[in-house]
KOLZA-843372 format. One record per residue: residue number from 0; residue in one letter; x, y, z of N, C-alpha, C, O in turn. Coordinates in nm, 2 decimals. Layout:
// residues N
(NUM,'A',(X,Y,Z),(X,Y,Z),(X,Y,Z),(X,Y,Z))
...
//
This chain:
// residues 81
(0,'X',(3.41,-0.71,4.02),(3.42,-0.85,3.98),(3.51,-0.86,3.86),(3.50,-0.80,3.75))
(1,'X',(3.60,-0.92,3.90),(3.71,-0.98,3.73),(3.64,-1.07,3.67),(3.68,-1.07,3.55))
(2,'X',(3.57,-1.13,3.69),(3.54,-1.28,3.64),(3.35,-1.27,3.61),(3.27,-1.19,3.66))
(3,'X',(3.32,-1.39,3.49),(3.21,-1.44,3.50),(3.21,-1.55,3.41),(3.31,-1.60,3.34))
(4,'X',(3.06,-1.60,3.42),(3.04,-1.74,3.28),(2.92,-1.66,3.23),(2.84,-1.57,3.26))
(5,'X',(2.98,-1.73,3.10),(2.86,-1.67,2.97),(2.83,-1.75,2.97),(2.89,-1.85,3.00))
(6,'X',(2.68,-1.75,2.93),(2.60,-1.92,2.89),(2.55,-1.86,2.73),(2.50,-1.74,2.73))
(7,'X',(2.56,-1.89,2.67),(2.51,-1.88,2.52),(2.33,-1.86,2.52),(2.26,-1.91,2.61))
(8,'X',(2.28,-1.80,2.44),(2.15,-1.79,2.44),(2.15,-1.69,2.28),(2.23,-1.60,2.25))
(9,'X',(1.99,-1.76,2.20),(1.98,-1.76,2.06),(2.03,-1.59,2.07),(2.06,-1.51,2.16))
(10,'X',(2.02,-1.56,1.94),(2.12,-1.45,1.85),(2.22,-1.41,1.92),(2.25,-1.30,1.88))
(11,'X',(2.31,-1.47,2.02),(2.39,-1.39,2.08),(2.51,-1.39,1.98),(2.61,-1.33,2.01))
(12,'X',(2.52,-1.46,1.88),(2.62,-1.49,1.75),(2.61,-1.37,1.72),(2.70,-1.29,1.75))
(13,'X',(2.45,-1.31,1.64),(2.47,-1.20,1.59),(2.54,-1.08,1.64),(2.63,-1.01,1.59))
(14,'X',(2.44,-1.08,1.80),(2.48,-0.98,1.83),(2.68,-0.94,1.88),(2.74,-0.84,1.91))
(15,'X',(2.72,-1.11,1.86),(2.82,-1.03,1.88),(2.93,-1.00,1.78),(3.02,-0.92,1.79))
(16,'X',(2.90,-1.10,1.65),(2.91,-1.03,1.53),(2.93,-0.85,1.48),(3.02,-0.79,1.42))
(17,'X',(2.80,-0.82,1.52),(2.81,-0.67,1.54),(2.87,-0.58,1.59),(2.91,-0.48,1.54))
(18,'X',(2.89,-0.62,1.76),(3.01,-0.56,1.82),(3.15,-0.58,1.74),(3.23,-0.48,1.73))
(19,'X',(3.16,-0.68,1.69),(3.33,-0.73,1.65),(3.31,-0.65,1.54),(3.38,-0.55,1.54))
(20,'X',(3.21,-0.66,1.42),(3.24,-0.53,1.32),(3.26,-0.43,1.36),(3.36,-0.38,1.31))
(21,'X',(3.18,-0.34,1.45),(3.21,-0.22,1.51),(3.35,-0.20,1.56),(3.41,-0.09,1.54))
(22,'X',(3.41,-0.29,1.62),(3.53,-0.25,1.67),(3.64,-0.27,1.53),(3.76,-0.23,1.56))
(23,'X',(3.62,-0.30,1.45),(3.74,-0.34,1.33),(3.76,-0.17,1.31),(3.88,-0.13,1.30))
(24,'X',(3.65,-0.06,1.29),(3.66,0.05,1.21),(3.74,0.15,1.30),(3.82,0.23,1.24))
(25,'X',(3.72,0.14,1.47),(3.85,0.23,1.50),(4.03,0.22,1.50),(4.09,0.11,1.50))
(26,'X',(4.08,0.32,1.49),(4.21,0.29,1.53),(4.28,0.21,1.63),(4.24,0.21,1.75))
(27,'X',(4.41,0.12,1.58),(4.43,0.05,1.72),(4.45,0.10,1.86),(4.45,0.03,1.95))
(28,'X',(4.48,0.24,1.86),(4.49,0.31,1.99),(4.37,0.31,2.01),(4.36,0.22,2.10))
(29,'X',(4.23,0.39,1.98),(4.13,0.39,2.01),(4.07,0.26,2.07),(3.98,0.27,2.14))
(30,'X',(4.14,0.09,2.02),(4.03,0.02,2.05),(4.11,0.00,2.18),(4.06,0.01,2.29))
(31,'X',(4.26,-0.04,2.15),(4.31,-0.03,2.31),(4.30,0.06,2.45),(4.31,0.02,2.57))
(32,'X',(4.28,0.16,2.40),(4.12,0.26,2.53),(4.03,0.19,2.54),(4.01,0.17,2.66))
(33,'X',(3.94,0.13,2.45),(3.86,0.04,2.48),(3.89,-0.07,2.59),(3.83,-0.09,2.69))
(34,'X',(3.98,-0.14,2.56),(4.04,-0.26,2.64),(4.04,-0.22,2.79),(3.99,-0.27,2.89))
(35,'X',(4.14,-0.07,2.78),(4.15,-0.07,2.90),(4.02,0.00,2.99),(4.00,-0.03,3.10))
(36,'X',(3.94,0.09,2.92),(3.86,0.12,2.99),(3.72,-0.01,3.04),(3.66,-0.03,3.15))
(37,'X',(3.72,-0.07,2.92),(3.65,-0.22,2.97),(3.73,-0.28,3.12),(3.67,-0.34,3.21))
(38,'X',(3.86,-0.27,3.12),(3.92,-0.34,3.26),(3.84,-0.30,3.39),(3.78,-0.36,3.47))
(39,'X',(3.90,-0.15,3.35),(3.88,0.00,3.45),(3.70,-0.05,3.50),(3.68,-0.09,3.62))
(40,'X',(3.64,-0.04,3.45),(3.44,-0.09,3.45),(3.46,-0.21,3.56),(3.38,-0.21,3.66))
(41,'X',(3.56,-0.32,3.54),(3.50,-0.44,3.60),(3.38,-0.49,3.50),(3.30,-0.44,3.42))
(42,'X',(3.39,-0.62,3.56),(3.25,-0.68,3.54),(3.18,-0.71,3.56),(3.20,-0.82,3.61))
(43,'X',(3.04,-0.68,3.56),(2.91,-0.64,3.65),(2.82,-0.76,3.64),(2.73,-0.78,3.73))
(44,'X',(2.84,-0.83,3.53),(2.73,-0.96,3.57),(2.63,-0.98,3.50),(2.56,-1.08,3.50))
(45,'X',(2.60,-0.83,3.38),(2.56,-0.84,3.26),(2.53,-0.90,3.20),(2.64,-0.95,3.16))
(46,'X',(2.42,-0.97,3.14),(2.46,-1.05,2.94),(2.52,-1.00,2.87),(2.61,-1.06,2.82))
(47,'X',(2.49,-0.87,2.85),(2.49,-0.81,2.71),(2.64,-0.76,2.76),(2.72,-0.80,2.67))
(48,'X',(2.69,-0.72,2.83),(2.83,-0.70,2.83),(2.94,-0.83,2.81),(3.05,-0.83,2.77))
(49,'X',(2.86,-0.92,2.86),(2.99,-1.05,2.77),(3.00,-1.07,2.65),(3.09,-1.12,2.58))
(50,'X',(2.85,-1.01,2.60),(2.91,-1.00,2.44),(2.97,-0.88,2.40),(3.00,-0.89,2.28))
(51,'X',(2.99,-0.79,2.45),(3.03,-0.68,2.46),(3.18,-0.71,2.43),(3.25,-0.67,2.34))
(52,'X',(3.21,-0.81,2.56),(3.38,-0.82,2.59),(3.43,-0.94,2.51),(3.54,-0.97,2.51))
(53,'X',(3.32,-1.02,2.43),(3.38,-1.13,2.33),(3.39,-1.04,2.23),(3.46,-1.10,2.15))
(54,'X',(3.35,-0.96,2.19),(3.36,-0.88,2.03),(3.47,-0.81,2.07),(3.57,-0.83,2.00))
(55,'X',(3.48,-0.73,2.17),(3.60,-0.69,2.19),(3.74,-0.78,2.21),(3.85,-0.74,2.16))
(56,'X',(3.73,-0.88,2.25),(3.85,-0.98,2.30),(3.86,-1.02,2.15),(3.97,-1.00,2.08))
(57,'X',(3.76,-1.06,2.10),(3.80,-1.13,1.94),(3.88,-1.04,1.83),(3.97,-1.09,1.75))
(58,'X',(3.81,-0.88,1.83),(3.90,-0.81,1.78),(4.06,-0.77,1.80),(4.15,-0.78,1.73))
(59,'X',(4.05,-0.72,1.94),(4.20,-0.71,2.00),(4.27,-0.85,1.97),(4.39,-0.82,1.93))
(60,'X',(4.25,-0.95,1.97),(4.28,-1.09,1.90),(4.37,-1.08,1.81),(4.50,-1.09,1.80))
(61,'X',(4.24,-1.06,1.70),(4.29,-1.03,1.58),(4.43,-0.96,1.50),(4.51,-0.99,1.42))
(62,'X',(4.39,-0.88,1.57),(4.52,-0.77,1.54),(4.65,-0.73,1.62),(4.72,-0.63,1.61))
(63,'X',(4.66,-0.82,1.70),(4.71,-0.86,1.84),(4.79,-0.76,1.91),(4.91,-0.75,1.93))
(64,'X',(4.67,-0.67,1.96),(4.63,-0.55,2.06),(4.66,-0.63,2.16),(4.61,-0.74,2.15))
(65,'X',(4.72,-0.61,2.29),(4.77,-0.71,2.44),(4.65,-0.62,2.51),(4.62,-0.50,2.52))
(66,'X',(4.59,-0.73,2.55),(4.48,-0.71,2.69),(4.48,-0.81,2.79),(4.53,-0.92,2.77))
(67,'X',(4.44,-0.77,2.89),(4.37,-0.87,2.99),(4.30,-0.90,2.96),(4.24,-0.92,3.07))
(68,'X',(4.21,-0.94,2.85),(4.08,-0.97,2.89),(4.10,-1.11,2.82),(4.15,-1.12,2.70))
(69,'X',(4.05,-1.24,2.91),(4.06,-1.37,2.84),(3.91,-1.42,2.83),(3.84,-1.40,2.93))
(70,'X',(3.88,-1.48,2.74),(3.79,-1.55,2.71),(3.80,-1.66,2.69),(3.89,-1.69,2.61))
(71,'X',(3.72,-1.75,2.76),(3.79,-1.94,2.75),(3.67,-2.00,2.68),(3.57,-1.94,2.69))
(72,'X',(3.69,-2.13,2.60),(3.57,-2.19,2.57),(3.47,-2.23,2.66),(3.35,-2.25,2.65))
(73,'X',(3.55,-2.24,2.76),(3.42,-2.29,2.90),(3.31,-2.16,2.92),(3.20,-2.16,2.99))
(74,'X',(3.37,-2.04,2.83),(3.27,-1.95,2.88),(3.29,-1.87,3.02),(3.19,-1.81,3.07))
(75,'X',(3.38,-1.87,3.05),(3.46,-1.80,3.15),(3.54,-1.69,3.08),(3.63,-1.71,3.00))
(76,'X',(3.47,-1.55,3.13),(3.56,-1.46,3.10),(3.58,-1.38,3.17),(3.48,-1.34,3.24))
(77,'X',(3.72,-1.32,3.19),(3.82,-1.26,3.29),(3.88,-1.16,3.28),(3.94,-1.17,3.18))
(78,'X',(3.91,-1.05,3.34),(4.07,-1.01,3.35),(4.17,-1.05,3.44),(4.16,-1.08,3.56))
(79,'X',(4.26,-1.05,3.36),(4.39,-1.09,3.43),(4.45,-0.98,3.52),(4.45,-0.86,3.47))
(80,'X',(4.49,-1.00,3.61),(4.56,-0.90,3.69),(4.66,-0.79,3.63),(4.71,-0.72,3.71))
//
């Protein structure tokens, strides 16, 4: 699956807070393995992995590491082909 919707539910700020600090501390090659191996996984339909891939998408963001991976406010998150 490329695709899903996140629905928000309580601490999921925190927890994804914490992913996004964890990802600040590797190198940018390191986090872009991440990107891509997150592609490589697909997405399975998880909770806990959309916050997974918003802490990741927000970091790669940040420092503007190029991914597929889009995150929309609707809560729709993706890879792009």
């Amino acid at each position: 699956m490329l695709s899903q919707i996140y629905q928000d539910r309580p601490s999921d700020a925190e927890i994804i807070e914490d992913y996004y600090q964890g990802f600040q501390k590797p190198e940018d090659e390191e986090l872009t393995q991440k990107c891509i191996v997150a592609k490589r996984q697909g997405i399975f339909g998880v909770h806990r992995q959309s916050l997974y891939l918003i802490g990741l998408f927000k970091e790669a963001k940040d420092i503007a590491i190029s991914t597929d991976l889009d995150v929309q406010r609707n809560g729709i998150i993706s890879f792009n082909n």
